[in-house]
N, C-alpha and C positions, 0 to 999 in steps of 0.2 A: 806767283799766281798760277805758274803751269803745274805745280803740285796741288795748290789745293785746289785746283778741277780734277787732278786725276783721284787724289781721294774723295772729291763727292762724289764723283761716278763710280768707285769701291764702295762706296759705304752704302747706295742707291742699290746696286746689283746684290750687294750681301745680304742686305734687307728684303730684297726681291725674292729670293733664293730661299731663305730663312722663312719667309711669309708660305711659300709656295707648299712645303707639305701641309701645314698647319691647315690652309685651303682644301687641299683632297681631303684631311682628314676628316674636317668639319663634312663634307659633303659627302661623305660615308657613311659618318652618325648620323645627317637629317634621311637619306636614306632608311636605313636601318630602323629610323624612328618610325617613318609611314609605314615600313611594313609592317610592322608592329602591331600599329594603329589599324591597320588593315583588317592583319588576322584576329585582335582583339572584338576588330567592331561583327564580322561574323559569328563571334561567339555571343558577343550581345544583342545580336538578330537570333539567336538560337535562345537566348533566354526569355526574353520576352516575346517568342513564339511558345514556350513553354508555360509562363505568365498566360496568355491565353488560352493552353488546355485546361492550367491549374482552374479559372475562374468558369470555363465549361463543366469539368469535373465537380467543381462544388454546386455548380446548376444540377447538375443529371442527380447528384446525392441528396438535394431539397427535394427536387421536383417527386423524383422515387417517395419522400416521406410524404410528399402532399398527394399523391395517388394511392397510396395506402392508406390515410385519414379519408379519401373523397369516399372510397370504398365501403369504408363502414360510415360513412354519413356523409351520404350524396346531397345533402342540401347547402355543404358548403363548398362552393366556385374552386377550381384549380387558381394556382396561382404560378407563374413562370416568371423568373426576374429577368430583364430585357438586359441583353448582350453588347448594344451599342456598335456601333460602327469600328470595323476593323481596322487600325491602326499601322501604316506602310512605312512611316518614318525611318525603324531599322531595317527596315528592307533594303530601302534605296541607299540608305547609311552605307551599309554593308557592301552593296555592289556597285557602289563610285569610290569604292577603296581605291589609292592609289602605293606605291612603292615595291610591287613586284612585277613579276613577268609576265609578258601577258598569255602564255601558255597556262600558268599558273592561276592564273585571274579566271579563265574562262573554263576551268573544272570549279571553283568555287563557283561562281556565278550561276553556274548550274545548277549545282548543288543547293543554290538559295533559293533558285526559282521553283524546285522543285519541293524546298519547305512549303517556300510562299501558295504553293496553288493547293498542299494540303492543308493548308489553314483557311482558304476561302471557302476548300470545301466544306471544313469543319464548321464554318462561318454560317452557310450557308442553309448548311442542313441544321445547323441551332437555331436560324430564322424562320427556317418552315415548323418544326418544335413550336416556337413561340406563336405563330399565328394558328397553329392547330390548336392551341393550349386557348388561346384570347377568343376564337370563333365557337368555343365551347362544344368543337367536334367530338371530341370523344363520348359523347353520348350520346352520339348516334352510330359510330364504330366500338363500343366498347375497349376502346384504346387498340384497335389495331392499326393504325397508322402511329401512333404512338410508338408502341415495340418495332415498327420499324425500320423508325429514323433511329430512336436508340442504339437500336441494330448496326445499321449505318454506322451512326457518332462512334461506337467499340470498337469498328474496323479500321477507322479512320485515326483514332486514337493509337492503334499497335503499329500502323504503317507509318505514321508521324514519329515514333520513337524506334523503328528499323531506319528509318530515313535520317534521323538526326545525329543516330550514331555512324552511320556512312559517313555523313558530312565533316563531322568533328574527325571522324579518323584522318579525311582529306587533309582536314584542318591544318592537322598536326605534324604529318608525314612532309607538308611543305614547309612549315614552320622550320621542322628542323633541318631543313635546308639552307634556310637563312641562319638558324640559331643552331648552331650543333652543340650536340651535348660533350661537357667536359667533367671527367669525374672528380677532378680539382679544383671546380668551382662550387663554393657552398651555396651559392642561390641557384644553379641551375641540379645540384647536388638536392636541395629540397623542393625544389617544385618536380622531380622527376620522384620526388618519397612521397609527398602530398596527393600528386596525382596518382599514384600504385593506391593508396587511402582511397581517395575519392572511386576512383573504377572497384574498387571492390564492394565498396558498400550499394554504389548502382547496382551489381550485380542482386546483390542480395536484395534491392527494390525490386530489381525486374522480375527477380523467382518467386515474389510475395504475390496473395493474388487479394484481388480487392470485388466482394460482390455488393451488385450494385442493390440484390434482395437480402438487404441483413437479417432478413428473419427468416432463410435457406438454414441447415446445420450443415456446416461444412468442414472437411479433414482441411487442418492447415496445416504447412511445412514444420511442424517444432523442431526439425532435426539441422534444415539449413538455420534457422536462427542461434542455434547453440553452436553447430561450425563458426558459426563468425563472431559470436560473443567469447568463444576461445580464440580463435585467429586474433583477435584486437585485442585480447588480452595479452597474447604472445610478444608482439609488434609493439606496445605502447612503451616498456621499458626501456627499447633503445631506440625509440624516434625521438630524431629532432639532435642528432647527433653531431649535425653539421651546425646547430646553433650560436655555436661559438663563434663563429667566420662570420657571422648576420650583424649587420647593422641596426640599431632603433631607427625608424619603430618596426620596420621589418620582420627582428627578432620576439618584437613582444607578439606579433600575429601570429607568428608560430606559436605562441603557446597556447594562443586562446584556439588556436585550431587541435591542439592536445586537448584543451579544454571540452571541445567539441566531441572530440570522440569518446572520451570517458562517460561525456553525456549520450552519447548515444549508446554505450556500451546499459547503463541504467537504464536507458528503454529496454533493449534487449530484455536485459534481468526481469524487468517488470512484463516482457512479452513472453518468455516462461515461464515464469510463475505462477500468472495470472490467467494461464489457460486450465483451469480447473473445468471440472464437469460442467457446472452453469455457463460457461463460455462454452465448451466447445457444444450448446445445444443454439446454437445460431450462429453468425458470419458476425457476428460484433464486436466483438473481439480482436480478432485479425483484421475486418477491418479500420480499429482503434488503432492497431500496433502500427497498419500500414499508414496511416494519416500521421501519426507521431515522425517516425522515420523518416518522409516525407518531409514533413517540413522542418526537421531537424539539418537533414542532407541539405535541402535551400536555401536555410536561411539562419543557418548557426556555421555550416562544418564551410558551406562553398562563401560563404562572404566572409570566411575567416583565412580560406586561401585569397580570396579576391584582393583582398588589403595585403595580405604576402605580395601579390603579384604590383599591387600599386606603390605601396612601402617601397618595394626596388628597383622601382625607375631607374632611380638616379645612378645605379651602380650597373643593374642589371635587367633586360625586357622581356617580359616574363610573356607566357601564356594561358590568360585565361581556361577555367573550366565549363561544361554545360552543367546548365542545371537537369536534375531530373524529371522529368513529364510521364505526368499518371496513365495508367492502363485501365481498364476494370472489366469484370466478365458480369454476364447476367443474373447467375448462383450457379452453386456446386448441383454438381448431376453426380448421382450415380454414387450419395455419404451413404458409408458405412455404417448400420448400425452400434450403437453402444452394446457390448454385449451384457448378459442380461444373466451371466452365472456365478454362482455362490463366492463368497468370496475368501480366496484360498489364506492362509495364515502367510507374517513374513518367512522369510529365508533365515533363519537362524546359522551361525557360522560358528566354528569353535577362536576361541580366543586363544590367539600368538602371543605367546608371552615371551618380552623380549630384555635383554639386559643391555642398562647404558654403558657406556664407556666413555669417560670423562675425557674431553677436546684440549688441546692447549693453545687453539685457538678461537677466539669468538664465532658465535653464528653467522653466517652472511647474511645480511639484510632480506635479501627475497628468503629465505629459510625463517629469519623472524617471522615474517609478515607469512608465511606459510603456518604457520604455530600458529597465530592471531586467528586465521583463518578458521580454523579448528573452533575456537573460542564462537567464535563469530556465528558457526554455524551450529553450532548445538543451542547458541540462546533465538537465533533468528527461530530452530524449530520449535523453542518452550513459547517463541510468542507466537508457531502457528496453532498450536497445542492448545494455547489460552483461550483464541479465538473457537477454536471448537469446543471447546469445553464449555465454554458460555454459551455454543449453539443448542448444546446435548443438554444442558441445564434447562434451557429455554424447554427444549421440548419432552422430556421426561416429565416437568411439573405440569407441564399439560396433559402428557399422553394417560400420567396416575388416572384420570377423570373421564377414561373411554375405556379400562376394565370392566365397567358395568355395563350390559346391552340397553338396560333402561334408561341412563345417563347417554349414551350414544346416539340415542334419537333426539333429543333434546337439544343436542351442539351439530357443531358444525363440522364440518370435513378433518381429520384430523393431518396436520401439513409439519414437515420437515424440510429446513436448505440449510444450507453449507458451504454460500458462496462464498464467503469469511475467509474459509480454509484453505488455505493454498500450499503444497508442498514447495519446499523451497527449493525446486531442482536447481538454480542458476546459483546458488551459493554452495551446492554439493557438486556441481560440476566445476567450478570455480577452484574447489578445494582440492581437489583430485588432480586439475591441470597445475596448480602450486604448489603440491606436493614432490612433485619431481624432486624439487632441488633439496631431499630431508635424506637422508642417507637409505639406503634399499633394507637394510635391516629391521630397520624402526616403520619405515611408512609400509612396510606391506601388514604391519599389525595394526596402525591405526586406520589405514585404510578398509580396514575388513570391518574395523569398529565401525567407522563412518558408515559403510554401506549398510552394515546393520539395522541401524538406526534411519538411516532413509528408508530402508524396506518396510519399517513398520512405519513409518509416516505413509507408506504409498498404503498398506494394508489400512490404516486408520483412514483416508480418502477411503478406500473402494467401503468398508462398510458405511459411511455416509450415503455412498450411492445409494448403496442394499436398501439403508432405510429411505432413503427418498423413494425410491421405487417401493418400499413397501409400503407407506403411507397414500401413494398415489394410486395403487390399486387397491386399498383399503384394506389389506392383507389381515389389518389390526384386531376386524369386527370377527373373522373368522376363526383364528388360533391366538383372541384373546392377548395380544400382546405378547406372545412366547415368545416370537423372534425377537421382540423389541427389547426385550430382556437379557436374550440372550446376548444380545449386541452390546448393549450399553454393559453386562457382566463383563465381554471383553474386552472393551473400551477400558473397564478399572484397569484388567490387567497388564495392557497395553503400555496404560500411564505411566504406572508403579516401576514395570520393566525398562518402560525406557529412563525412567528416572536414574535406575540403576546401573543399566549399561553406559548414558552421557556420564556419570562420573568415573565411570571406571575409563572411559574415554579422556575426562579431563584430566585426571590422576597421570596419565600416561604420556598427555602432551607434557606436562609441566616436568617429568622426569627427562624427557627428552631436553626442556629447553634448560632445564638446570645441570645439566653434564656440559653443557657449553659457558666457557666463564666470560662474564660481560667485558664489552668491549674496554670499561672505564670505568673499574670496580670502586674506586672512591670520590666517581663523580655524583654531584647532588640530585640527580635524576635517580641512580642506582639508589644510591643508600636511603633515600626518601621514601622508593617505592620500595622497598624490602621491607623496610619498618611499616608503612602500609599493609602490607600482603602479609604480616605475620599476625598484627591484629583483626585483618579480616579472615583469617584462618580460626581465630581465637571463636570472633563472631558465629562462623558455622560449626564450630562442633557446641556452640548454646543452641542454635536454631534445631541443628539434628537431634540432642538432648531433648529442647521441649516438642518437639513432634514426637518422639518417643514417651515420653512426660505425659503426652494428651491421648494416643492412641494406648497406652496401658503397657507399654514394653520396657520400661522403669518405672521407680516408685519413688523416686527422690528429684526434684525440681535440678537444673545443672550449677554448677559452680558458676560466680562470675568473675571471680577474685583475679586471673590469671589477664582478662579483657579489659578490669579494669587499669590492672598495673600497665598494661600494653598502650590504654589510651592517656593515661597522665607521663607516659613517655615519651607518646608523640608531639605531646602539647609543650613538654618539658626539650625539648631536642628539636624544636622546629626551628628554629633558626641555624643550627646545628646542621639538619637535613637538607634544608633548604637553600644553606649558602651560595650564594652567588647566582641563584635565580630572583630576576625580577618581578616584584610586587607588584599589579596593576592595578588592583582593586578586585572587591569582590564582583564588582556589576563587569569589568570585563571577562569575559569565557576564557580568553587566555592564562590568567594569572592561575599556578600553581597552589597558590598560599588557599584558596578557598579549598577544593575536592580534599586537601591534607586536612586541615581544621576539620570540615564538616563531617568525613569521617573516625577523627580524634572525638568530637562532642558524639555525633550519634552511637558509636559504640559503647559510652557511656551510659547513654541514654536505652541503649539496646541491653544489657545487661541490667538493667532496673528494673524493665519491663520484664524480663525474666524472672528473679526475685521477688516480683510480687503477681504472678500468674497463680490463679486461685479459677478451674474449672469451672469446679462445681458451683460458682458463684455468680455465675454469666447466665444474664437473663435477656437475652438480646437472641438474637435471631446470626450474631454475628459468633464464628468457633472461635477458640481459644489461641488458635495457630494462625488464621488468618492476619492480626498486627502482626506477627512475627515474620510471616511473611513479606507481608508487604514491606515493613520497616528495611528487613534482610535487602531484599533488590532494589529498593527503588532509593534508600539511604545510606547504604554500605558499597552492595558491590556497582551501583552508576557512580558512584565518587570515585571508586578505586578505578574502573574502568575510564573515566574521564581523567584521571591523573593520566592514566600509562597511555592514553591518546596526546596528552599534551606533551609529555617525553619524549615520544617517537625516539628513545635511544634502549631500545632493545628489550622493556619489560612485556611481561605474556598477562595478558588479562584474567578476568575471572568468569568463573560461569553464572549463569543465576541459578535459583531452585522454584521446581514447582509448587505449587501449592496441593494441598489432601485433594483428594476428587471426592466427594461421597455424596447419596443421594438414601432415599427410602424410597420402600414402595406402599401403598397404599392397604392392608392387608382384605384379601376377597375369599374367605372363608370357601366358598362356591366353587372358585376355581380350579380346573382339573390339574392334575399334578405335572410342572413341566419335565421336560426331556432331562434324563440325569445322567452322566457319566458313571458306570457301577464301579469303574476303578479309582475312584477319585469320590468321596464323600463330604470330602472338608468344602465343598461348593458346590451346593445340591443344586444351586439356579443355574449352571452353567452347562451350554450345550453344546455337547458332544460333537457338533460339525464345527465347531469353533476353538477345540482346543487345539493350544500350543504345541509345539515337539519340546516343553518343558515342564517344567513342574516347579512352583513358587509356592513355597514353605511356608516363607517368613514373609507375607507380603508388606509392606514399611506404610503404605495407604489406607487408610479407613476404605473396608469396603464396602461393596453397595448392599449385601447381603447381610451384612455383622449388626444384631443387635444392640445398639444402644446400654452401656449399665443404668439401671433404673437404682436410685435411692431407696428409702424405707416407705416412701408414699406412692411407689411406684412411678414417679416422672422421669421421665428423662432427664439427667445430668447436662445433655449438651442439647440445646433449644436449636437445632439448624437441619438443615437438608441442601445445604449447597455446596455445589461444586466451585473448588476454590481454586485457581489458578494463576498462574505466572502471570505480570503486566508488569508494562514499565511505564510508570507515570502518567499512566489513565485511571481516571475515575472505575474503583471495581464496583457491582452491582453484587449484594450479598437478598439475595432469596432466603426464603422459608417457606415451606410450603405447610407444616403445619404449626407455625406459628399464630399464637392468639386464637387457638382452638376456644380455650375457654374464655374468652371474651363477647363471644360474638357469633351469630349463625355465618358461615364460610359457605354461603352458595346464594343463587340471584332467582331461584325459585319462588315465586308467589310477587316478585317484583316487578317492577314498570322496567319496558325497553329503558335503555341508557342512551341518549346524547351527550356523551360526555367529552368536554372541549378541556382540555388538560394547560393550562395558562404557566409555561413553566419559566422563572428567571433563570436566566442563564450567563449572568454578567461573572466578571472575576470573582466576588465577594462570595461566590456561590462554591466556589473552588475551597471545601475544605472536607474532612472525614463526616464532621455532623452534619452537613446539607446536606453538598449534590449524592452520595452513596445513598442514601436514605431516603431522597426523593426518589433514586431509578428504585429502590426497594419498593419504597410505596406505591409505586404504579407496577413494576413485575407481579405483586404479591393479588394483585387483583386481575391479572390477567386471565390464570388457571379459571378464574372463576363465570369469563366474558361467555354470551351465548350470541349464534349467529345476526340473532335481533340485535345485539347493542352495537355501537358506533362510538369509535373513539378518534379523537383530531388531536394534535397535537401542536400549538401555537407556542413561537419562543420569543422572549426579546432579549436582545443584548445589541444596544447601537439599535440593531433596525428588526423591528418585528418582523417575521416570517410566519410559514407555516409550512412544519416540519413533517406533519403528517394528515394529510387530509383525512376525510372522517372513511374509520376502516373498520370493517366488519369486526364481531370477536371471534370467531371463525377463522381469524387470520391473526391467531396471536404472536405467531413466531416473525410474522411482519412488522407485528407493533414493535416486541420485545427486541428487535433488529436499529430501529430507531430508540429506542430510548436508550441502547448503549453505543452510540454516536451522541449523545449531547455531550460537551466540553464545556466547562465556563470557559470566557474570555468576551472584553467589552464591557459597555458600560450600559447602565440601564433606560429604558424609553416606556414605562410600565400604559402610560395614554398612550399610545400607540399600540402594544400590545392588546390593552384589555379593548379597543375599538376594533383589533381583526377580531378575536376570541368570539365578541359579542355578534359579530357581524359572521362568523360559519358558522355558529349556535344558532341563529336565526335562519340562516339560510338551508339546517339540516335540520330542522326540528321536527320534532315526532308527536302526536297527536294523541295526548294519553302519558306520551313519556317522561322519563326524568332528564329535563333539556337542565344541564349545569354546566356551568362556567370553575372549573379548579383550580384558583389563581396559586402556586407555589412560589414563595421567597424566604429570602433570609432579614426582611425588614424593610422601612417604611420606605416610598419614594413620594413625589410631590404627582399630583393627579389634580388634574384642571377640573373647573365645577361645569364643565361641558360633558367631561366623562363621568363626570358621580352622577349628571340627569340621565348619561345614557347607563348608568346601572340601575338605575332608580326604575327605568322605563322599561327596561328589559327583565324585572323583575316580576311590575305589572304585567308581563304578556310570557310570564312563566317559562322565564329563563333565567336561573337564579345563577349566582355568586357566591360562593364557598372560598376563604382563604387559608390556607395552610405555611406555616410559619417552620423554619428550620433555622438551629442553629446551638451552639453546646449550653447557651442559657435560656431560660424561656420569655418568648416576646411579652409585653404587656403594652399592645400596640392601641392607642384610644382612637386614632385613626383607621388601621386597617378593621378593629371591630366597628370602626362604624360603615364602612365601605361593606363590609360581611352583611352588616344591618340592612343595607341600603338595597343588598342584591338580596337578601330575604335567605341568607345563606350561614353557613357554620362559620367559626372561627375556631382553628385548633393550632396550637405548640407541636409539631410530630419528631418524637425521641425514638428509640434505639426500638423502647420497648411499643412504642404504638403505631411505628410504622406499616406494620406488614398488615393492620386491618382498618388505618385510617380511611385509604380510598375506598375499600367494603364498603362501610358507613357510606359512605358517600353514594355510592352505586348503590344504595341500599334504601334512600332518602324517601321515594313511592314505592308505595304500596302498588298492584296490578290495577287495572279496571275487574272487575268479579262478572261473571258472565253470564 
């Protein structure tokens, strides 16, 4: 008995013993845990002290737009949304923290208190704001108490965010008292890389400036945004390095905080890009970018750390970050003008010509992706190219029709924009910082290329400038259009040149990336996409063939025999090629087996169309090159390029090709002879301040100046005058300007004003070569001809009627023609809904004397309630007719839509190739004038 007492009293003290660290430990970690808790819940007093500038900030940004409406129409009331009562909850949260020192406690506490009383005053002075704004004082002070409390709230706003960042510094400095950093821990390892992230991009918030008058023009930082869009580009490849050591779900917040900044790295790009002329002539812009960033930083980048910091409780207690709280100034004081002198040619460079020398080892990854780059940015610039070239189309077919002084009083103000065009500086900077890693031999030659080629993109912007400022001072009526000539004459050369320089650029990456041997020469990636890229090689020397075929620089149509045999081998070898890659189907994007096929068939189909190209046969308003075009880019090389994207093991993409530029001018007997060049005769229109430091022999483009071959009856061979350009997989608009000459009088003289409401479908079914192209034709082709009397609207439906273009002057063609090359099909159709807005802004704009019509355009019948055929019936009687026009490759013979035509007392036409460019004439053409 005397043993087993003495070992239950051993086994009681061992237990005792054993118990007792396990006790202190536990009471180290609930420790540990409040403080934690503590300094967390201060930062969450910091956010939703932040949350309260943000919801003031977007008051002071309405309230600005409703003081600038009250301005120009005082009779309608201010409007101020109420702020509600200030919220204390994380106040007191925060400063009844428990689990640190009270040393420690009583520098934060301060620090809170001292947030807390500039938020009551920010509070307080938004309350006086809103009763100023409800007592409808400001007019009786013309807003001077208004400026300033504003005044006030901007001050109060800077010293909140000097304050905030004190606080959090405190924050911090105590934190890691508690929590010291260990550079062998991967979670204190990534919240010490997160937050380097976070504090940098603040930084670049804080340097941004946001005016609260967006209609100030103001200098904005371009040069800090491009630092940090290359810094995060720097940084992105080896963050997150510590990921491995992370636990789920931990580790997956890390990446969606990778996710975050890549996304904001794309605002960036799109915040220099998108700063072209027409931005930088106001604050809207910058402050676009600064709202973007903004809530990107809040509510993508920090709640992506935030779930970091929650995800690792369990292992690790992390420290919250602040969010960012807005600043803003009044406007810019003191912008710089635009300057306002001639615009010099690019920088020409001689070209480094360099020899490869074959690797025996593969390219490194970031070296691929540096080549891609290359690719990337020569097509990014043929689609800024495109976009201009459809501006200069736009307004050349207008400007033909302001050569005559007596035609000039008749129209309207002649207008040029080009907010469309954006140089691509974020992907040529982009390129230049990834080129590092290309060996010094080769990237200092393709580097010279590149900058080349940006220099005339900057040269092709500033003359856009030229002409908008020369339109806006009317420069036109003076010297007759010479400058306008002369411009657009450079612009040809511009194109043609850079066409040729980007290949000689691509020719050069692709030698570079072919002296490097792939990584896994008989992997089915490799050998897949080689037999791809030898057939699409096949493809452009036909395409270069028939642009030479069409412009007169051969005489014999191209071979296709070589394209062909390349395409029944990839069809014949694709199982072959393709081994051991997975089929998913054609509908998923993933699956290789589609861009292989669709490339195999369309080359086929590309080489037929050559074969049977017959010029002189084309009666259409559309060139002979423009299928070939189009076919080339949007059927060849987006296949080939969407293969070597789903690869991602090592192949170099393809470039696209432009399309001819050409235009006519309208010929003016009268006018005096423009400025010539005496050393240079082979281009009598071009002016002398605008020539090149070259000289283009052989130019490969139709130019603007080159007559047409006329047949035996003197017609023109090729029925067109548009400039045809690079797109990918947008609807292109082909103009003529003097198409359907002989059909019909081409001008609105002796006719009734136009109200003309343009009823356009826009559903999917509309998405093919014979509709939607030929409908933008048929409205561009009546634009040239609009006077500042008429009025055109624009109503769509697909899913849900809109109105795309309210009723707009023809004075303002280049506005209309702006809209009509944004319509897309996509969606389904609601044609009763439609034709009820249509009918409903035709009524409400109509003209007294004028031609009020409704232009319903489809591709075929939809169901229409007998509610909407009495309101076409009714709107008929009160002389607002119904016209419908029918698109599509066969012709409708619709008993329905002619009787709906009937019903609105209007036409019923089929519009083909050949009747679109004068169908809506007719139409605009419908009344006679009143006679006086």
């Amino acid at each position: 008995m005397k043993y087993l007492i003495l070992l239950s009293t051993l086994c009681t003290l061992s237990f005792h013993s054993a118990a007792q660290p396990a006790k202190s430990h536990f009471s180290a970690y609930a420790q540990s845990e409040a403080s934690q808790q503590t300094f967390n819940h201060y930062v969450d007093f910091i956010n939703e002290s932040v949350n309260v500038l943000t919801s003031r900030f977007k008051m002071l940004s309405a309230y600005q737009s409703e003081m600038e409406r009250f301005r120009k129409r005082p009779d309608f009331p201010l409007r101020l949304q109420s702020s509600g009562p200030l919220e204390e909850f994380y106040f007191q949260k925060a400063v009844n923290g428990k689990g640190i020192k009270v040393a420690d406690r009583e520098v934060l506490v301060a620090n809170a208190t001292t947030l807390w009383n500039i938020l009551e005053r920010l509070d307080q002075t938004g309350k006086s704001l809103e009763t100023y704004v409800q007592l409808q004082a400001y007019k009786a002070d013309d807003f001077r108490k208004s400026d300033e409390l504003v005044t006030e709230m901007q001050m109060i706003f800077r010293q909140f965010g000097q304050e905030k960042a004190k606080f959090y510094s405190h924050i911090q400095q105590i934190y890691r008292q508690y929590q010291p950093y260990k550079a062998a821990d991967p979670y204190l390892n990534m919240e010490k890389e997160m937050g380097q992230v976070l504090q940098i991009q603040q930084q670049l918030l804080d340097s941004l400036p946001f005016y609260l008058h967006a209609d100030s023009r103001s200098e904005w930082p371009l040069e800090l945004v491009r630092k940090s869009m290359l810094a995060d580009e720097k940084l992105l490849p080896g963050f997150g390095k510590a990921h491995a050591g992370i636990a789920y779900p931990a580790s997956d917040a890390v990446k969606s905080f990778r996710s975050a900044i890549v996304a904001m790295q794309t605002l960036k790009r799109h915040a220099l890009d998108d700063h072209n002329y027409a931005a930088r002539q106001s604050a809207e812009h910058g402050n676009d970018v600064y709202r973007w960033l903004l809530n990107y930083f809040n509510n993508d980048l920090l709640i992506s750390y935030k779930s970091f910091v929650d995800y690792s409780k369990p292992v690790r207690r992390l420290l919250y970050f602040p969010a960012c709280s807005p600043v803003f100034a009044m406007e810019q004081e003191n912008a710089k003008p635009e300057t306002t002198a001639g615009t010099p040619p690019f920088e020409e460079k001689p070209l480094l010509p360099f020899h490869t020398k074959a690797s025996a080892l593969p390219a490194p990854p970031l070296m691929l992706r540096a080549l891609n780059g290359y690719v990337e940015y020569i097509n990014e610039s043929l689609r800024q190219m495109h976009a201009l070239q459809l501006m200069l189309r736009n307004y050349q077919s207008t400007a033909e029709y302001y050569r005559d002084p007596e035609q000039i009083k008749s129209r309207g103000k002649l207008t040029y924009e080009h907010e469309k065009f954006k140089v691509p500086v974020s992907a040529y900077e982009l390129l230049r910082n990834a080129s590092l890693v290309i060996p010094e031999a080769y990237r200092t030659s393709v580097n010279g290329q590149a900058e080349v080629l940006f220099s005339m993109l900057k040269e092709m912007d500033a003359l856009s400038i030229e002409l908008i400022r020369y339109t806006a001072d009317k420069t036109y009526i003076q010297d007759r259009l010479q400058r306008s000539d002369a411009i657009l004459d450079r612009y040809a050369l511009l194109f043609d040149l850079f066409d040729q320089k980007k290949e000689q650029l691509y020719n050069d990456i692709r030698r570079i990336h072919e002296s490097y041997p792939p990584e896994n020469p008989a992997g089915s990636w490799n050998v897949a996409g080689n037999a791809l890229l030898q057939t699409l090689d096949a493809d452009k020397q036909i395409l270069f063939a028939v642009k030479d075929y069409i412009i007169q620089k051969r005489t014999l149509l191209p071979e296709t025999e070589e394209v062909k045999e390349f395409s029944t081998k990839l069809i014949r070898d694709e199982y072959a090629n393709l081994k051991g890659l997975k089929r998913y189907g054609r509908n998923n994007g993933l699956c290789p087996y589609a861009p292989y096929e669709d490339l195999a068939g369309n080359s086929v189909q590309f080489a037929e169309m050559a074969t049977s190209l017959n010029p002189r046969a084309s009666k259409t308003s559309q060139t002979p090159y423009e299928p070939f075009y189009y076919f080339y880019n949007n059927e060849l090389v987006y296949q080939y390029n969407k293969f070597v994207e789903l690869a991602a093991s090592g192949l170099l993409k393809a470039v696209n090709q432009p399309d001819v530029y050409a235009f006519r001018r309208l010929p003016l007997p009268e006018l005096p002879a423009l400025q010539t060049d005496k050393n240079n005769t082979s281009d009598k229109n071009q002016d002398i301040s605008l020539k090149p430091e070259f000289k283009n022999k052989n130019p490969s483009s139709i130019r603007p100046d080159k007559q047409e071959p006329a047949d035996s009856q003197g017609n023109s061979q090729f029925m067109h005058d548009t400039v045809y350009v690079e797109r990918v997989r947008v609807d292109t608009v082909f103009a003529d300007q003097n198409a359907g000459q002989n059909t019909g009088n081409l001008s609105l003289n002796g006719y009734a004003d136009n109200n003309m409401v343009l009823l356009l479908d826009v559903s999917s079914s509309m998405n093919s070569p014979y509709k939607m192209p030929l409908l933008k034709k048929s409205i561009k082709s009546l634009l040239a001809l609009l006077r500042e009397s008429d009025r055109i609207s624009i109503v769509t439906y697909s899913g849900k009627a809109r109105i795309a273009l309210k009723p707009t002057s023809g004075a303002k063609a280049a506005e209309i023609a702006k809209q009509i090359d944004l319509l897309q099909s996509d969606g389904d159709t609601d044609g009763n809904e439609g034709i009820r807005l249509a009918c409903k802004v035709a009524d409400k704009h109509y003209i007294r004397g004028g031609n009020n019509r409704i232009i319903l355009a489809t591709d075929g019948e939809f169901p229409v309630s007998e509610e909407v055929q009495q309101l076409i019936s009714k709107s008929a009687k009160n002389d607002v007719y119904l016209s419908i026009l029918t698109f599509g490759r066969n012709q409708h013979h619709s008993p329905f839509l002619k009787k709906l035509s009937k019903l609105g007392n209007g036409t019923y036409a089929h519009v083909t190739a050949e009747s679109a460019a004068t169908q809506l004439i007719l139409e605009a053409q419908a009344k006679k004038a009143a006679q006086p």
